[in-house]
N, C-alpha and C positions, 0 to 999 in steps of 0.2 A: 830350306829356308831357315834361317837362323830364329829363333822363339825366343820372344818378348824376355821372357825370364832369364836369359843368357845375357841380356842387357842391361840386367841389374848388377849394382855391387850392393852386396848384401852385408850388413856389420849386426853381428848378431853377439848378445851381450846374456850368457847363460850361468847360472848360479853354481857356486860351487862352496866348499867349507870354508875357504877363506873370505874369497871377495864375490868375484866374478873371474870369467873365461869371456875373452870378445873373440870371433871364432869370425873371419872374413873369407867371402864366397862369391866367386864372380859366377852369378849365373846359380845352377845346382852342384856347382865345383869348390873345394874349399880349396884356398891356396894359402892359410894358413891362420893359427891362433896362438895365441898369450893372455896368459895372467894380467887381471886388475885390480892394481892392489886398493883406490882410493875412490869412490860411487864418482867425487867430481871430476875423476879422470876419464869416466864416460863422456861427458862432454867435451872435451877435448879430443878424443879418439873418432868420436862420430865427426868431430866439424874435420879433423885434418883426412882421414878416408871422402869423404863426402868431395871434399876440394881435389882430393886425387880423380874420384869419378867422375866429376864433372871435365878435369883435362883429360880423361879418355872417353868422355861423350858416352858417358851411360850414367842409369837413375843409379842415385843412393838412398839404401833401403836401411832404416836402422831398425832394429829387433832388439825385444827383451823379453825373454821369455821368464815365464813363473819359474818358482824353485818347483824342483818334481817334474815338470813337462816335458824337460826333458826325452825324458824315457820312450816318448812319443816318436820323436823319430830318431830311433838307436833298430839296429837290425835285429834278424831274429829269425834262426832256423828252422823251415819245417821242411820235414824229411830231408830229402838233396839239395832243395834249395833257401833260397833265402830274403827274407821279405825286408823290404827298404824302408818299411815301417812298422806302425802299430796300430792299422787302420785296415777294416775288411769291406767291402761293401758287402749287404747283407744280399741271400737270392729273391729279390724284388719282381712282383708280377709288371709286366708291360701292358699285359694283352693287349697290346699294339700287333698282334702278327697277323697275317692274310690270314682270310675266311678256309683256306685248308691246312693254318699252323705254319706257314711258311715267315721267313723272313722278310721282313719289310725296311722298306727306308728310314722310316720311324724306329725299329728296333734298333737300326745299325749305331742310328746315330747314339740315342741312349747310353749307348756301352761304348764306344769313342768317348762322348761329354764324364762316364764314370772312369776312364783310365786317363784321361787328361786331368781330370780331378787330383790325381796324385795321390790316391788309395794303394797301397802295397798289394793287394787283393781283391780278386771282382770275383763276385762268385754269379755265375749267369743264373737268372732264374731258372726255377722250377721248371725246369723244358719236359714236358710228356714224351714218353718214348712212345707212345700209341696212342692213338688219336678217336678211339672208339669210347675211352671213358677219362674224362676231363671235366674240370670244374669252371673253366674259363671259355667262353664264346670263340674269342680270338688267342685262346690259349698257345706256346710258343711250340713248336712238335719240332722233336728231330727224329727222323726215321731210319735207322740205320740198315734197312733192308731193302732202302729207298733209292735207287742214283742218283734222282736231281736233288734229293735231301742232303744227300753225301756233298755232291758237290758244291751246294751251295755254305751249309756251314764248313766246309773246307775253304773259300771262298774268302766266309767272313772272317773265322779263326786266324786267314796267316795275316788278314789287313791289319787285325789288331796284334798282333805279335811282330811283326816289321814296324809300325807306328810305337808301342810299347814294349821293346823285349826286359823291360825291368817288373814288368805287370804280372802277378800271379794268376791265371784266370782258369777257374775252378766252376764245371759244370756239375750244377746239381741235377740227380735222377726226379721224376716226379712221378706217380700214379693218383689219382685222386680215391678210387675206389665208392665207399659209399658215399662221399663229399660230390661224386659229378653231378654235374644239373642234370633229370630226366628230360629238360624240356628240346635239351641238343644232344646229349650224349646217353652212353648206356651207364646206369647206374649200378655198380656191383661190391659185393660186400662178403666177408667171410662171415661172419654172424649177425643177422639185423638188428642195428640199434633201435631203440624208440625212437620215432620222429625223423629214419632216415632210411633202413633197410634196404632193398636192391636184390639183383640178382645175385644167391650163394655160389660163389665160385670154386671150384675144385683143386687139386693137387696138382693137375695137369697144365692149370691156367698160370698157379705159381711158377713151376717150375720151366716154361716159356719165358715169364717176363724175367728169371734171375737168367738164361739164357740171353735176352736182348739185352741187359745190364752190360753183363761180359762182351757181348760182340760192339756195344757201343763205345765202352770203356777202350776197347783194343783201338778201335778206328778212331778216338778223338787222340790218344798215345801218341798213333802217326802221324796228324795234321799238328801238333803242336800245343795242344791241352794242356794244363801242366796240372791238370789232375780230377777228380771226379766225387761228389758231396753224396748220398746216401741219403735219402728223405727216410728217416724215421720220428717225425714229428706233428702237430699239432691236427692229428687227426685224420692224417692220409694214410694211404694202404702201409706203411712201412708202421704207423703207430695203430693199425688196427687189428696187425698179425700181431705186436706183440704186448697189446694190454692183453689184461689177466679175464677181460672180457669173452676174450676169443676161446671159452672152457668145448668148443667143441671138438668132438674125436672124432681128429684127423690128423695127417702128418705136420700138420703148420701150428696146430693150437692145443688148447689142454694145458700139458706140463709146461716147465720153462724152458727146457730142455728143446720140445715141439714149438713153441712161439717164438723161440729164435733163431728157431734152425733156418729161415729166411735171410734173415740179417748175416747171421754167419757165413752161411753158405754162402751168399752173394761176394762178401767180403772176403773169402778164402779163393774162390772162382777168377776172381781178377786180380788178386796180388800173384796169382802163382802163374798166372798170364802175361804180368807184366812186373816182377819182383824190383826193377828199377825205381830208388825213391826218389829220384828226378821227376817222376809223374806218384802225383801225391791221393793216396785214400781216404777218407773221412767219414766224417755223418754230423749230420743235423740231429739232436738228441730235445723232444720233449721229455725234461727230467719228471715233470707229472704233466697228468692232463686235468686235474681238479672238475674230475667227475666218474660215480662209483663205478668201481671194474676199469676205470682207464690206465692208462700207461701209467707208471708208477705209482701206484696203490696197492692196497693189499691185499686184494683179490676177486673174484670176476664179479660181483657185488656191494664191493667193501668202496666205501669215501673215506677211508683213510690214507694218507699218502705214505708210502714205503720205498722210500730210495734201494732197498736192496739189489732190483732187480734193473734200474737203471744204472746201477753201478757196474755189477755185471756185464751188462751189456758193453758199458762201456772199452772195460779192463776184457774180455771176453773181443769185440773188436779190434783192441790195440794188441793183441797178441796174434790175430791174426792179420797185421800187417798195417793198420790206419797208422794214422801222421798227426791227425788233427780232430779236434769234434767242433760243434758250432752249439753253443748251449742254445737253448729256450725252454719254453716251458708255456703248456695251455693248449687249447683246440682252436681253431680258428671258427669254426663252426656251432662253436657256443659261448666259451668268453673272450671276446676281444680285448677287455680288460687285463688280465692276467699276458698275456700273448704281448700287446703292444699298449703298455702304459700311457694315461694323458692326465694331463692338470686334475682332474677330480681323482686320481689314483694313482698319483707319480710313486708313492712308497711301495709298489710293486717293483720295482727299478731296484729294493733292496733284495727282493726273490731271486733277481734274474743273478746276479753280483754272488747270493749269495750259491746258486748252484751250480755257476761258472766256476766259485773256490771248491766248490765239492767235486767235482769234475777232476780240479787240478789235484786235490789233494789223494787222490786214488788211482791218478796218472803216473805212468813217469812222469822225470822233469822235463823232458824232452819232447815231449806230447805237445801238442799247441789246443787251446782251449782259444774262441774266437768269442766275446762276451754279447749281448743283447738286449734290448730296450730300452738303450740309454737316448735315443732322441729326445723324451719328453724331457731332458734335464737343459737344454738349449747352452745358453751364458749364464745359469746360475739365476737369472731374476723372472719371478715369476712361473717358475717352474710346477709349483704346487707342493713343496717339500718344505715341513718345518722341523725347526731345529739343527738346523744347521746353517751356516751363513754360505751367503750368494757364493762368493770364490769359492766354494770349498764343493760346490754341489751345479758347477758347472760340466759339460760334458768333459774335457777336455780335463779340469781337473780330477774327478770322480773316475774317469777311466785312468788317468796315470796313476792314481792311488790306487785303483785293483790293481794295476798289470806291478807295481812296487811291490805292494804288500802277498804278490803269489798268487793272487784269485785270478788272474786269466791273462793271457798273452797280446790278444789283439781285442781290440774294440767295433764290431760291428754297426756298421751306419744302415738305419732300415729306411723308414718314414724319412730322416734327414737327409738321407741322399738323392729322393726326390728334391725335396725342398732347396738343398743344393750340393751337387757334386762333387763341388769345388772345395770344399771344407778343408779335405785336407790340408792341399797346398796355399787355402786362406791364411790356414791355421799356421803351417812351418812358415810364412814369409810374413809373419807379425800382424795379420789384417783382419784381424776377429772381428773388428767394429765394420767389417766386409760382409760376414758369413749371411747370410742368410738361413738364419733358426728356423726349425720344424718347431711349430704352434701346436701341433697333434691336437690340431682340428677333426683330424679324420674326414678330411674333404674327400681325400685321397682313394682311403678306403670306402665312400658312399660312393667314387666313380667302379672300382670295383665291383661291389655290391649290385651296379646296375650293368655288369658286364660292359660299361665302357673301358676304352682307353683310360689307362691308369698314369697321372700326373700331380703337382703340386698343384690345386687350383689360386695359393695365397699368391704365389710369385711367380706364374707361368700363366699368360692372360689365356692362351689355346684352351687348356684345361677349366680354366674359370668359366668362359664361353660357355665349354662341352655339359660342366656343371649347371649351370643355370637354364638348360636346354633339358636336362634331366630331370631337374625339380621340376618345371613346366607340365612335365608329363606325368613323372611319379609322385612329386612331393615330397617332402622332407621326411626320410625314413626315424621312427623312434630312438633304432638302436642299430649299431654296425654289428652285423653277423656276416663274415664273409671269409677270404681267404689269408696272405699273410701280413705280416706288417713290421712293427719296432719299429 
């Protein structure tokens, strides 16, 4: 069936040193652009296009995009392939899946509504490759040791690759480690923190799960994956091997040398299984966890923060074969603030920016840097950001101004790709006063929190329902302590 969008003639009017460029698109096709030399011959351009599309019975769309936004939809290599924008969707919990991790109709649809959205990149959530310690009720599992597991994300994987093959779609590893709930799952942990502890896990228990990595990695290759994320972040097993906390001797912790040899390993194990960069390597990088002995600090006691050893990590990954990293930065299980910015601490949004450019700057150029926690910045008003004016501190602007100035490649959508999908191709077909902005309510996250179904409750009434059936029972929580967000 031919798609709404094909039926548009689009007159797109884009800034350049002189005047303008009008750039005409039937549909997502350009069929051709020219120079404007005079602003009033905009109007003219748009009425005499508009009178053409109306004799070929399709809408005309006029567009004017900012000076700089450009950049937004210009291509962009990572590894073998090549992204059609500059737009990631972040790995967002559903916990929408069946009572045994399984796929549901609900999940399906989800990731259909994110690749119709027109993000260059979907990165599936946090999928647990084992299902005995998890932090989510309805957490998402794929088991690759599993048949009907196999079959089914085989299943879902080619639906959405026949429906989008312009779609990047990037599964991230998850393990929760001492983050799982005891109350369903087994709680386990390489050294117990205060206030979370678990069972101490061994060498033997490592060295299984970077084994299931590898056999995962191999069989999503085959169905059509176009590549796989590395959880080394906000407080789950991949940031618990290697904050400076883990001072125990053993082969995983102590030096730095032993706290990475996880991440490493993992990382060497499946490029040299699959050295094709048509299927793309990464990681998910907390550049700190801002708490003492966490990931990027100074030592297994120390609250002072030290990029040294996220640097490392980094430049230490990209030599063994990554493509791409996904900054953030925080624990989900202690500051939500730092992790997923909102109106009372939008200036957090300059942390994320700025260790997205720290990223790049000790990358190659070639490396892809995916940015984060820019939801709270919406359309610039009301954001919670002073000193700087509305346009300039919109998402849309703020993200072309890093991926301009070097600080990061793609723009990650967390919290606002619940709120709405559609942004991108809101965004490239002129319809901003369409989008629907992420409030970073944190509704979102209290559905979370209460192990429900994870949704927008401001603009999705299912979820507002689900919320108000939650508060009934629990009440309105003080504070969001939970999993992930931006």
């Amino acid at each position: 069936m031919e798609s709404q969008v094909s039926k548009e003639l689009i007159i797109t009017f884009l800034p350049s040193e002189e005047s303008a460029v009008c750039v005409i698109a039937l549909g997502e096709k350009e069929i051709g652009r020219f120079p404007v030399k005079r602003r009033e011959d905009k109007a003219t351009i748009s009425s005499a296009f508009s009178a053409i599309a109306k004799q070929l019975g399709v809408r005309a769309v006029v567009k004017e995009k900012a000076s700089g936004e450009e950049i937004l939809w210009s291509p962009v290599k990572i590894g073998a392939l090549t992204a059609k924008n500059r737009f990631a969707v972040l790995p967002m919990e559903g916990a929408d899946a069946g009572k045994d991790g399984s796929l549901t109709a609900g999940c399906m649809e989800r990731y259909h509504a994110y690749c119709a959205g027109g993000a260059a990149v979907i990165c599936l959530e946090a999928v647990t490759l084992q299902y005995e310690s998890r932090s989510r009720d309805r957490q998402l599992l794929f088991d690759v040791r599993d048949p009907q597991s196999r079959a089914s994300w085989e299943a879902f994987i080619r639906s959405l690759k026949i429906q989008y093959p312009d779609t990047i779609l990037i599964f991230q590893f998850h393990h929760a480690g001492e983050t799982a709930d005891p109350s369903f799952s087994r709680r386990v942990c390489v050294k117990p923190l205060p206030g979370f502890g678990g069972d101490v896990i061994d060498e033997s228990y490592i060295e299984d799960y970077i084994r299931r990595q590898v056999e995962t990695a191999e069989f999503l290759y085959g169905i059509g994956v176009d590549g796989v994320d590395l959880k080394l972040c906000h407080g789950y097993l991949g940031s618990q091997l290697l904050r400076p906390y883990n001072d125990r001797n053993w082969k995983y912790g102590g030096s730095w040398e032993n706290r990475s040899r996880f991440a490493f390993e993992t990382c060497e194990k499946i490029r040299s299984r699959i050295p094709d960069h048509h299927f793309l390597l990464g990681a998910r990088v907390s550049m700190y966890e801002e708490m003492p002995g966490g990931q990027g600090h100074a030592g297994a006691d120390s609250p002072y923060i030290d990029l040294k050893e996220p640097i490392a990590l980094i430049q230490g990954l990209e030599q063994r074969g990554c493509d791409f990293f996904g900054e953030t930065i925080g624990n989900a299980s202690l500051y939500w603030e730092n992790m997923a910015p909102d109106r009372s601490c939008a200036v957090n949004v300059y942390k994320h920016a700025s260790m997205a450019k720290q990223m790049k700057e000790h990358l190659r150029t070639e490396t892809i840097v995916i940015g984060a926690g820019m939801s709270v910045l919406g359309d610039g008003t009301e954001n919670g950001l002073r000193g700087i004016e509305a346009e300039k501190s919109s998402l849309p602007a703020f993200g072309s101004s890093c991926i301009r100035d070097g600080g990061m490649d793609l723009i990650g959508l967390g919290r606002q790709s619940l709120a709405d999908p559609e942004l991108p191709i809101k965004l490239r077909d002129g319809k901003m006063e369409e989008i629907h902005w992420c409030r970073t309510c944190n509704l979102c996250s209290e559905l979370e929190m209460r192990q429900q179904s994870i949704g927008c409750p401001v603009y999705r009434e299912t979820y507002r329902a689900l919320l108000q059936k939650v508060r009934q029972e629990y009440g309105k929580p003080e504070r969001i302590i939970t999993g992930d967000g931006e």
